[in-house]
N, C-alpha and C positions, 0 to 999 in steps of 0.2 A: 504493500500500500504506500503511494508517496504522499510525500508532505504537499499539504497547501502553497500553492504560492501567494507572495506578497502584491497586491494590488500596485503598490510604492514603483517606479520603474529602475531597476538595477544594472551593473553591469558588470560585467563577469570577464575576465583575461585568462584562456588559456595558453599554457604555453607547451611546445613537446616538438623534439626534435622528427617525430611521427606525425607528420602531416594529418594523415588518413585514422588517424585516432584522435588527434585533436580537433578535425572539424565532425566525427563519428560525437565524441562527446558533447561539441556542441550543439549537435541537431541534437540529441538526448534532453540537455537541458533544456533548450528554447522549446521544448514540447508541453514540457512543467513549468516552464515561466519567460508564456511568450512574450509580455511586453519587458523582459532584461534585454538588457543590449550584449552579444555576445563580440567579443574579438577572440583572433588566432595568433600563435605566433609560433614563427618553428624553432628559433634561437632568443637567448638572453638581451642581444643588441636590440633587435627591433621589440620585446617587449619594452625595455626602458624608453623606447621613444612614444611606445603607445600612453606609458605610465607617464609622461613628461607631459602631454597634451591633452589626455583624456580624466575624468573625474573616474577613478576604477573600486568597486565596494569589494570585489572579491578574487583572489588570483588562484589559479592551479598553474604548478609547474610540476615538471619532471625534475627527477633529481640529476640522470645520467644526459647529459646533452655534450655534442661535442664543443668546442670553443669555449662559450660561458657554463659552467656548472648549475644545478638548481641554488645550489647553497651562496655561491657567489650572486646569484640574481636575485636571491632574496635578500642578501644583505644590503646591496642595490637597492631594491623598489620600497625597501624599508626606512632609505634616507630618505627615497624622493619622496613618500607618502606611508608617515610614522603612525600611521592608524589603519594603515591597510593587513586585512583579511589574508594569511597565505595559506593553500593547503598545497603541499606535498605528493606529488605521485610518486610510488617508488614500486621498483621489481623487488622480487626475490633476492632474498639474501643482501639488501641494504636498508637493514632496518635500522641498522646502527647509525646510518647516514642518518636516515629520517629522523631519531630520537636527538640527534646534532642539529637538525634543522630546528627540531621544536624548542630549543636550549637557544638557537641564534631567535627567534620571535617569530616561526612556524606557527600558523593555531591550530592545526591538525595535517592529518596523512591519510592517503589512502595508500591502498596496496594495488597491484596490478595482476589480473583483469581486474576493473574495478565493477563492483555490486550496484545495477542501479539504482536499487533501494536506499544501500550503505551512499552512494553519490547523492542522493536528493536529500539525505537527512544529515550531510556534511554542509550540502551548499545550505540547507537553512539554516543554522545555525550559524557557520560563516556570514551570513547575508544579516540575520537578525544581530551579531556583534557590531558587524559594519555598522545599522541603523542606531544602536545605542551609543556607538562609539561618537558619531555623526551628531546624534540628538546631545553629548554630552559637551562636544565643542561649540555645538549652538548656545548653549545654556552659558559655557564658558565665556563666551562673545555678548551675550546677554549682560552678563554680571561686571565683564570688562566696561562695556558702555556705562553701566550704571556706576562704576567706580569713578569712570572720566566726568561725568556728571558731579560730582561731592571733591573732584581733584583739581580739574581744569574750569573755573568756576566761572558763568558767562550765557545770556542767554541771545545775546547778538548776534546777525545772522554771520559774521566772521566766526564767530564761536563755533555755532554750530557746524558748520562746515569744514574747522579745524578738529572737532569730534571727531566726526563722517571719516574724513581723513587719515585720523589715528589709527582708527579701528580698523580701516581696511588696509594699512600698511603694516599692522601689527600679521592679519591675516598669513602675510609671508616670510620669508626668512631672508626677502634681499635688502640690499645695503640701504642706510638713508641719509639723506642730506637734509638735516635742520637748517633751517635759515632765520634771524630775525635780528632785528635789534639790538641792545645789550637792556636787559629789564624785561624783556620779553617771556620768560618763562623756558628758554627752550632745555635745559637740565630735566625742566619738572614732565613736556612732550616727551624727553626720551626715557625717561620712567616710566609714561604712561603707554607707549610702542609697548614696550618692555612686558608691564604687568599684563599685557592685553597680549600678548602671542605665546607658542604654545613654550616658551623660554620661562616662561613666567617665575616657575619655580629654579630654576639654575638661578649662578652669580650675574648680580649686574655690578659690575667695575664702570672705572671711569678717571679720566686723566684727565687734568689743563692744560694741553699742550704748549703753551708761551710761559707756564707758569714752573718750567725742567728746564733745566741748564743746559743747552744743546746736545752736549760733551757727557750728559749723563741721558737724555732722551731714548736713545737707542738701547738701550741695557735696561731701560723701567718701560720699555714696549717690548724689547724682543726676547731679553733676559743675557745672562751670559756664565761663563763658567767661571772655576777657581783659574785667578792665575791670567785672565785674559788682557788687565789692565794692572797699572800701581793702584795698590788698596782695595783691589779684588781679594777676600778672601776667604770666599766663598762662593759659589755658584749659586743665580739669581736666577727662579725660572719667568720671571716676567708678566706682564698683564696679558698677552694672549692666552700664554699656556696658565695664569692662573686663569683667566676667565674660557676655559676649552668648555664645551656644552652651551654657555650663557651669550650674555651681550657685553658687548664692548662699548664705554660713548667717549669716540675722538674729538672732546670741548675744544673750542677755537683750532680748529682743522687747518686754519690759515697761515696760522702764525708758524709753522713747525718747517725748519731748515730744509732746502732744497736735495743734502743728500739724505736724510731721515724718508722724506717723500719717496727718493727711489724705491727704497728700502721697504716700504711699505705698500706701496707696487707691486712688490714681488712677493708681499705676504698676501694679498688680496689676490693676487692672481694665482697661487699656486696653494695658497690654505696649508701655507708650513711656515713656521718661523724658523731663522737658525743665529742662535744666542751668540753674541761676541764671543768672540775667540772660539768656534768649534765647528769645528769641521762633516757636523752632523745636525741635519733640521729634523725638526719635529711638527708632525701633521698635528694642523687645529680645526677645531669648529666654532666659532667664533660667529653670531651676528654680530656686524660693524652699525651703527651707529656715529656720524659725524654732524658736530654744531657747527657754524660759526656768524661773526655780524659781519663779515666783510663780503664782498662782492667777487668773489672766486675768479668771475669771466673777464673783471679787470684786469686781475692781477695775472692771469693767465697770457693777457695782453701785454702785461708787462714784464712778462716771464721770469714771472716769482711763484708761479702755481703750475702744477705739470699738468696739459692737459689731458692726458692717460690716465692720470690718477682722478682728474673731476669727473672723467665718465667713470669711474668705478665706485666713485663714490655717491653720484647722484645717480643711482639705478632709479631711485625712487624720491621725489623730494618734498619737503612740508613747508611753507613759511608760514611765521606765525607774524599775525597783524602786530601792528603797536597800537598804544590803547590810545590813540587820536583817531583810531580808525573803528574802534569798538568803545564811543563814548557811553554807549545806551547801558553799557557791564558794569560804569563807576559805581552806581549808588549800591548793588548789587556785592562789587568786590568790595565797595570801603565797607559796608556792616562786616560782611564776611571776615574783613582784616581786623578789625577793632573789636570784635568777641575773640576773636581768635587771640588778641595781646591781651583782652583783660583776663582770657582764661590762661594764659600763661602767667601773669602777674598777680593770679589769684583776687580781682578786683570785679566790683559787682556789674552787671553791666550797665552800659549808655545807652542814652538815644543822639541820634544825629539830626537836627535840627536840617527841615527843607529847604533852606537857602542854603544851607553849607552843602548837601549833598548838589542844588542848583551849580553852587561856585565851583564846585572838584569835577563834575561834568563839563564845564568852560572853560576852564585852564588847562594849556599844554603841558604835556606828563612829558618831558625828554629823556626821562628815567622810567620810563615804560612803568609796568604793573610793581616793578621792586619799587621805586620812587612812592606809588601809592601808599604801599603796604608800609614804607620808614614814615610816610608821614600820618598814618592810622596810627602808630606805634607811639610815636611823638602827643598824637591829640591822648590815646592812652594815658602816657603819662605824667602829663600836665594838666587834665582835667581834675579839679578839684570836687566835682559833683558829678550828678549821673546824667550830665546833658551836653552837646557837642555843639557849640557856639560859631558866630565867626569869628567874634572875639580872641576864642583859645585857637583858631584857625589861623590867624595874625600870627598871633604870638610862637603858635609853632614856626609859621614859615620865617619868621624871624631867626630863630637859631639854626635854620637852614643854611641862611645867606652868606655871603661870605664877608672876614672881618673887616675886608678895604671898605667897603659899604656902610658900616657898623661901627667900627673900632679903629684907632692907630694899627697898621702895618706890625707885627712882630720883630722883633731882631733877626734879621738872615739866617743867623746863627740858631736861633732858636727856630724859628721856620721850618729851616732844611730837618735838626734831629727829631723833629715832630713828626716830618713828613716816612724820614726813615723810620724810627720805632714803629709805626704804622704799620710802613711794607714790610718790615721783621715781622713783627705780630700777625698780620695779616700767612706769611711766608710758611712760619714755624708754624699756626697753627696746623694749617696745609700739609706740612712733614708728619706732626702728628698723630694727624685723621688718616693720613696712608699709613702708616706705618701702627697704627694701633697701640700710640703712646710710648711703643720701642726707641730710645732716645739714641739708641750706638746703628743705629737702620736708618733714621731718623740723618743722624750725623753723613752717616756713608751716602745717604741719595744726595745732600746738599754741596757734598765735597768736603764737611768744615770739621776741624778736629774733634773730639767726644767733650772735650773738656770745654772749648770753646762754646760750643752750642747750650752745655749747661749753665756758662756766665750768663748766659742771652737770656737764658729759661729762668735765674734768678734775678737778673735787672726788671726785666717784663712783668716778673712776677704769674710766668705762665708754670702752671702745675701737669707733669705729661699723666699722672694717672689716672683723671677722669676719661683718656681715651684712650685707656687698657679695655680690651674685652675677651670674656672666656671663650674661649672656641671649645666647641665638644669633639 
């Protein structure tokens, strides 16, 4: 007796180096489920091209084929489509294959002759995993929009559209090119790529590329061994190889030296890095992700950007508006930012008075949505009562401004060490958050002696053990 078929329309990829058995099984099946879509194929090549172009819920292969193996096409059809159905044919006396097949991500086997009955009560079950696997990524993509919605906060039609965008870019595994502004949000888009594809759960890393010393750039992207430079002393396996399964995000893409760009040319194009000093690469899986504010096809013009590497990196691209372009999101993101600082400051909440939300919808933001958010922060905590004035709207932008406006000019002298403790502070915290409060890892990325970096860490008055974390 065989199984019902699914009303659903399917499709089904045999493969078998037996021509005459593989289109025999497909007339077999399309009898039991004539609206599936059947394909053939007599080798491992031309199924990878079928699985490359075509949506496939359920595959049969043969184990023994000549050229490509069944084992090797499975491993195959399982990069290109990590949710697909395989089942295994196999003859006599390779069972042991087939129990290797189900260990590589086989979901079943048949044996050969195969049993019609045993063949229609394989394919539904195969077919009926394909649909829950199917209905479970829907749900997934569901849940992702609904996250972008509470992350990326905005109901303008830019907004909207930079959603839409997210989501179906998150859908695939090729490369992206963020574009926006400096204020823009684009860190918080490629977390949201990120949380919304099927990566979700792997590492998401992430580098400043202008923010690494040239001279050390290449060894905190590619890694390298003991011994490869002075003060190597230890082999560093890198952000690819730490980030291998996840996602990568290359922050300001732009700023990064003309020989490091080759260099990552040839990690894009060949999906191996190979670490300073060693004579041996290593395959990655890596989604790229790359930010930046600057104008790539300029600088390509003025060949400061390769342009092999811009097409590799804009397989797929996002810009994000700046917020003179989504004024209608202000009154919207400022509440949003201002419960958000009074629940960080533990403080009760406000209201925002209608003229003020009027004023911050009419003034240019050249500090995109961060500029908003430091000056939410500000009316936060200068507010002496639970109301959001223009008044305290004044007075914050007043400690905004700068002091030639305001105040006597500083002493040069005093100017400049202001401006450097800053970019220290700012530098060090940065060493770190990568380095997870490691102060001698810490020292080695920046170039700077161990002892040195700790005077800094006691003048600053920075403490590195709040960004210690337990790894399990």
């Amino acid at each position: 007796m065989t199984e019902k078929h699914t009303s659903r329309t399917e499709s089904i990829l045999i493969v078998d180096d037996q021509e005459d058995f593989a289109h025999g099984l497909a007339r077999l099946l399309q009898r039991n489920y004539p609206q599936a879509t059947l394909h053939c194929a007599s080798e491992g090549k031309d199924a990878l091209e079928i699985l490359e172009r075509e949506a496939v819920d359920l595959l049969f292969s043969d184990m023994r084929m000549p050229g490509m193996s069944g084992l090797e096409l499975l491993q195959k059809a399982l990069q290109i489509s990590p949710e697909l159905s395989v089942i295994m044919l196999t003859g006599y006396g390779t069972i042991e294959s087939a129990v290797e097949a189900l260990k590589s991500g086989a979901y079943d086997f048949l044996t050969k002759p195969v049993d019609p009955s045993t063949l229609f009560r394989a394919t539904q079950k195969g077919l009926e995993r394909a649909r829950l696997l199917g209905e479970n990524s829907r749900l997934k993509r569901l849940m992702a929009q609904n996250e972008l919605g509470s992350t990326l906060i905005g109901e303008s039609a830019g907004m909207l559209r930079l959603r839409d965008a997210i989501a179906a870019v998150a859908a695939s595994d090729y490369t992206v090119l963020i574009t926006g502004e400096s204020g823009t949000g684009k860190e918080l888009v490629a977390r949201a790529i990120r949380n919304a594809s099927a990566r979700a759960e792997k590492d998401f890393l992430q580098i400043n590329c202008p923010a690494i010393p040239s001279q050390l750039l290449e060894s905190e992207l590619f890694g390298h061994v003991k011994g490869a430079f002075t003060g190597a002393d230890r082999s560093h396996k890198g952000l690819f190889v730490a980030a291998d399964g996840g996602t990568l995000l290359l922050d300001e893409i732009g700023d990064i030296p003309m020989d490091i760009q080759t260099k990552l040319l040839r990690v894009l194009q060949e999906q191996e890095v190979r670490p300073v000093g060693s004579s041996q690469s290593v395959k990655v899986d890596v989604r790229i992700l790359a930010s930046t504010n600057q104008n790539l096809e300029e600088k390509m013009r003025e060949g400061k950007f390769r342009e092999d590497l811009f097409y590799r990196l804009n397989v797929l691209s996002i810009h994000i508006p700046t917020l003179d372009r989504r004024t209608d999101d202000i009154p919207i993101l400022a509440h949003h930012f201002l419960t958000q600082s009074c629940t960080e400051m533990k403080l009760p909440p406000k209201e925002i008075r209608p003229e003020v939300l009027a004023y911050l919808a009419s003034r240019n933001w050249p500090g995109n949505v961060r500029e908003l958010q430091n000056i939410m922060r500000r009316l936060a905590v200068f507010s002496q009562g639970d109301v959001i004035d223009m008044p305290l709207v004044r007075l914050a932008e007043t400690q905004t401004s700068t002091s030639a406006e305001h105040d006597e000019l500083p002493l040069y002298k005093d100017a400049k060490n202001r401006l450097i403790d800053d970019f220290t502070r700012t530098y060090v915290t940065e060493l770190l958050k990568k380095t997870d409060g490691n102060v001698s890892e810490a020292a080695r990325l920046s170039g700077l002696e161990r002892v040195s970096l700790q005077k800094i860490l006691r003048r600053l008055s920075i403490d590195a053990s709040p960004f210690r974390h337990k790894h399990s």
